[in-house]
N, C-alpha and C positions, 0 to 999 in steps of 0.2 A: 829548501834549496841546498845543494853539495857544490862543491867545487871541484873541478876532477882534475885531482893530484894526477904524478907520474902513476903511484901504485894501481890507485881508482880507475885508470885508464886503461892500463894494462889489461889489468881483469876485464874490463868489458870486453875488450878486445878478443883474449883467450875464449870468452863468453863467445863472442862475436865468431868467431872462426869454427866452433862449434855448431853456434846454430845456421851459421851459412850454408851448411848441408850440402859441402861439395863448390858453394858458387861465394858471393860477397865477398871476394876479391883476399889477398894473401896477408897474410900476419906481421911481415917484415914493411909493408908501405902503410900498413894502417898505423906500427907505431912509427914509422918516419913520419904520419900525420900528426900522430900525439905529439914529439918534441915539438913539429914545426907549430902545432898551435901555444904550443905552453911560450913558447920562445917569443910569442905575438902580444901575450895576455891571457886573463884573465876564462877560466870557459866555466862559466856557471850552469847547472842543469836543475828543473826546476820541473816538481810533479804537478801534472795536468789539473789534479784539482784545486793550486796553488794560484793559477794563472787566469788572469782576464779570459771570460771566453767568447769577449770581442774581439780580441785582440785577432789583428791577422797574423796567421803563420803559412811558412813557405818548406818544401819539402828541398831536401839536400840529399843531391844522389850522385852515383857514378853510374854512368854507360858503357859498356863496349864489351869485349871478350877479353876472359879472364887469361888465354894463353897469347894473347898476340904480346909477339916482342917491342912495337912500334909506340905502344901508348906512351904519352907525355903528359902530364899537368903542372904548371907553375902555381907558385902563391898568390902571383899578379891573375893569373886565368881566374883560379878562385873566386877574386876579389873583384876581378872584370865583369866576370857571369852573374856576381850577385848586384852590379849597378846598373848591369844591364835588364834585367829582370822589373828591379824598384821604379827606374824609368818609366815601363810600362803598366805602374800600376795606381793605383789612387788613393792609397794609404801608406803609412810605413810599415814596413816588416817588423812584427815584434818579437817574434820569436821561429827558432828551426826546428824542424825536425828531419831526423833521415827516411829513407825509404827501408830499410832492412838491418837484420845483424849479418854482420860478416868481421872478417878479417880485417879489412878496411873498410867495409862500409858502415859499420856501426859508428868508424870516425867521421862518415860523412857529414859534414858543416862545423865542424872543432875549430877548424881553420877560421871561418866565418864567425864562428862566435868568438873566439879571442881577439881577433880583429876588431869587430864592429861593437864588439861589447853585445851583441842582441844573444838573450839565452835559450839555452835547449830545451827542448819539454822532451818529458820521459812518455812517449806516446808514437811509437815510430809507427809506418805505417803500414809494417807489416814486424811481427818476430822474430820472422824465420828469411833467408835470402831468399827471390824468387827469377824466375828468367825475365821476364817481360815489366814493362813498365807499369805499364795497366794493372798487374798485379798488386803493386804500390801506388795504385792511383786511390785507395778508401773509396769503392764505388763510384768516385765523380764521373766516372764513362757510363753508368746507367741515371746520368741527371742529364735530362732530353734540355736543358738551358743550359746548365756549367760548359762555359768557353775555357779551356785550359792556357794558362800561359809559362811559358818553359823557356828557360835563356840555359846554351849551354857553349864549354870553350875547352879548347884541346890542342894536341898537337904542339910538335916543334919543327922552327923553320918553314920551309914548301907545305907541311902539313899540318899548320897552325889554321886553327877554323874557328869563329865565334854567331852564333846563331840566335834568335831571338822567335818562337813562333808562338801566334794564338790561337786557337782554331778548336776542332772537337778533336776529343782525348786519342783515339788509335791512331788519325792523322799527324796530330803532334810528335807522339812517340815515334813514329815511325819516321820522321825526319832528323829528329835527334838521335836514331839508330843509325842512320844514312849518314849523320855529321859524325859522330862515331868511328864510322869506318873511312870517310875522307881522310880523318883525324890520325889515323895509324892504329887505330881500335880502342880509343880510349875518350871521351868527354865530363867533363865535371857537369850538374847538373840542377839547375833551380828551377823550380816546376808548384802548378796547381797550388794556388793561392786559397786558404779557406779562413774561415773563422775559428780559430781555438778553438770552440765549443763543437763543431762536429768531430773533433779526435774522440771524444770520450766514447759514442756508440759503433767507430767506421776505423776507426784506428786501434792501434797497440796499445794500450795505456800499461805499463810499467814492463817492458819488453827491455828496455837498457837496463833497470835493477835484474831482470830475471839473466841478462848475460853478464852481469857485473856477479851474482852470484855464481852461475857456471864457471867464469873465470878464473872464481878463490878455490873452486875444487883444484881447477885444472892445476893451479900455481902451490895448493897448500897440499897436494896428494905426493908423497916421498917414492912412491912407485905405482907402475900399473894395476896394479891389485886393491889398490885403495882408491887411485881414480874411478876403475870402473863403479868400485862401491859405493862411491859417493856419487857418481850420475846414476847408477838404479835406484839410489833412494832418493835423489833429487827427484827424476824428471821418470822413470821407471822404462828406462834403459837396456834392451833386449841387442845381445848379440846373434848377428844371425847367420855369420859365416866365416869363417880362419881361412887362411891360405896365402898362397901366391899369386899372384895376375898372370894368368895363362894367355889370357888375349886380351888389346887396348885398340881400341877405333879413337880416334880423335880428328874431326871437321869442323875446321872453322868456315864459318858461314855467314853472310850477313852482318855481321857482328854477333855473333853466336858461338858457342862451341856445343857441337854435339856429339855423342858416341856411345862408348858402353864398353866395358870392363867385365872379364870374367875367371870366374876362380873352378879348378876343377878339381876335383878330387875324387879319384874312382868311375864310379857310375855318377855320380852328382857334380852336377855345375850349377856353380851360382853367376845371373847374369845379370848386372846392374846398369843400367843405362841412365843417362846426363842429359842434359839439353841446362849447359852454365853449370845450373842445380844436378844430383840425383835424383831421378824422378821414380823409377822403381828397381824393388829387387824379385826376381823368380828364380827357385830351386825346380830344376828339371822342368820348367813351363809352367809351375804352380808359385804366383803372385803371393809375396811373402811382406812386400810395403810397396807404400802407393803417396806420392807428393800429394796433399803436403807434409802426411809423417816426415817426420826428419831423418833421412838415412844420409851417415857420415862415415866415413872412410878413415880410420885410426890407423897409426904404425901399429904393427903386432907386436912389436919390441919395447917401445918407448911411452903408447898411447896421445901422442903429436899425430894432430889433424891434418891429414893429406886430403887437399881438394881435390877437383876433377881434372884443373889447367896443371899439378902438379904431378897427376899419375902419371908411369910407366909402365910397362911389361916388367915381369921381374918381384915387382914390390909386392913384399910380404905384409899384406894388412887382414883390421879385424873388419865386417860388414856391422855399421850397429843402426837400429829404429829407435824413433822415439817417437810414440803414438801421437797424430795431430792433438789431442785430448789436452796435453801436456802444454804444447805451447800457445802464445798469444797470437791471433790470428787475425790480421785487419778483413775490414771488408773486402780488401779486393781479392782474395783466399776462398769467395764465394760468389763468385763468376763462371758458371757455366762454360762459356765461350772460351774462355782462358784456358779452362781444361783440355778441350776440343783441339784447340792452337795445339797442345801439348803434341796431340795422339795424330794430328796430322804431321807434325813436324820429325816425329820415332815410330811414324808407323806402329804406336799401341797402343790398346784401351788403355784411359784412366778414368771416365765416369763410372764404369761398372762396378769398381773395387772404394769408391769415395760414399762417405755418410750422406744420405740423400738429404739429411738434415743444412748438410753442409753448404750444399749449391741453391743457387736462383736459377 
């Protein structure tokens, strides 16, 4: 068990905005999540093989689009979301975990565990940011019995919403996306109730050490040239394009953001496109990564992680992948279906470019 200092958090966080890959929400709210949890108590984080694995745990997330200006969350919503959840269920919560790293979402449930005193398990349920819920659900959408239960709260004033649903996994999600965008595009989120003991095969297991490590590069590197060096030899970190932003699409949707970003140079264009996440990159129409590689978006000056709700026209960035191989991958990273959503939602293939090892 650790206890996550100011410093420890940090790092994760740096970690977290890295591997969000474009999505897992922004760098400046996830440490306005660290003070406000430290400021509550105590947040102890504890590895999976440490912990009861009867014990039930409860997934901690955020919903919405990462560009809309509207989103609100309170300490009380937090706090609200998760009694509202315990309510509905038949044991106590013993421990959280979040749905992905990001920016802010690797804080997701910090707040709750300082509070409530219940600890983190290093097992998130996915490594990397992803768009959809379901992606973070650890397979529980292909368990023909698993009823999902998800409490979630959002919004300020007129647009304060609190929700409680049970039901099967894409219907659930798809109402807490729905409250989401009642919400002003933003809901906190407690969901899919399991036992400890299925994180070890279906979950992340040490995916917060793996962004708390990213993080010390990002923080102990004195210039660009040393960061890069230390995520090639970390994670084996390929840059695949320099430039300008020549063109930016950005649609929000749904509670969604989606678009695509391009960089030209001469006869070559590199074209990356988003959906939350970056999902691929192609030089001249030739597929060069494919989600859930991690392709992330660096300053070309600075090596500071520009997501996709943060891009512009104009911005001079670096394109970089980091082979799926490299990071921790939950189950739900091995969903067919999911992939499918992807290439209806961007109009592109991505089963043809993905390890067939990889899908069900």
């Amino acid at each position: 068990m650790i206890e996550l200092t100011k410093d420890l958090g940090t790092a994760a966080l740096y970690g977290g905005i890295f591997l969000g890959g474009g999505g897992g929400g922004l760098l400046n709210t996830g440490m306005e999540t660290l003070d406000a949890a430290l400021s509550l108590g105590t947040v102890r984080m504890v590895d999976l093989a440490d912990f009861d694995p009867e014990a039930l745990v409860i997934t901690a997330s955020a919903v919405g689009s990462p560009a809309s200006k509207e989103g609100y969350l309170s300490t009380e919503q937090v706090l609200n979301a998760f009694d509202m959840i315990q309510n509905r269920l038949d044991a106590p919560v013993e421990g959280i975990i979040t749905n992905e790293n990001g920016g802010h979402s690797s804080s997701n449930g910090w707040i709750l565990a300082a509070a409530k005193g219940i600890p983190l398990i290093d097992a998130p349920c996915n490594g990397r940011a992803h768009p959809t819920g379901v992606m973070g659900s650890m397979g529980l959408d292909l368990l023909s019995r698993y009823s999902s239960v998800q409490a979630a709260a959002g919004g300020k004033g007129a647009r304060a919403i609190e929700v409680t649903v049970r039901g099967q996994m894409n219907h659930c999600a798809g109402i807490i996306r729905q409250a989401a965008v009642s919400a002003g595009g933003l809901v906190t989120v407690y969901r899919n109730p399991v036992k400890a003991g299925y994180l070890a095969e279906n979950g992340a297991p040490g995916a917060m050490n793996q962004a708390i490590q990213i993080g010390q590069i990002f923080r102990g590197s004195p210039d660009k040239e040393s960061l890069y060096k230390g995520l090639t030899e970390q994670l084996d970190m390929e840059v695949l394009a320099s430039g300008q932003v020549s063109e930016f699409s950005l649609t929000i949707e749904g509670g969604f953001d989606h678009g695509f970003l391009c960089i030209t140079e001469g006869d070559k264009t590199w074209k990356t496109t988003f959906w939350n996440e970056f999902m691929s990159v192609e030089l001249n129409g030739r597929r060069l990564a494919t989600f859930p590689d991690l392709i992330a978006c660096l300053d070309s000056k600075t090596g500071q992680v520009v997501t996709s709700a943060e891009m512009v026209k104009g911005r001079v960035i670096d394109i970089v992948k980091v082979p799926m191989e490299r990071l921790i991958l939950g189950a739900g990273m091995k969903n067919r279906s999911q992939f499918e959503l992807v290439e209806s939602v961007l109009g592109i293939p991505m089963t043809p470019y993905l390890n067939e090892g990889l899908l069900k």
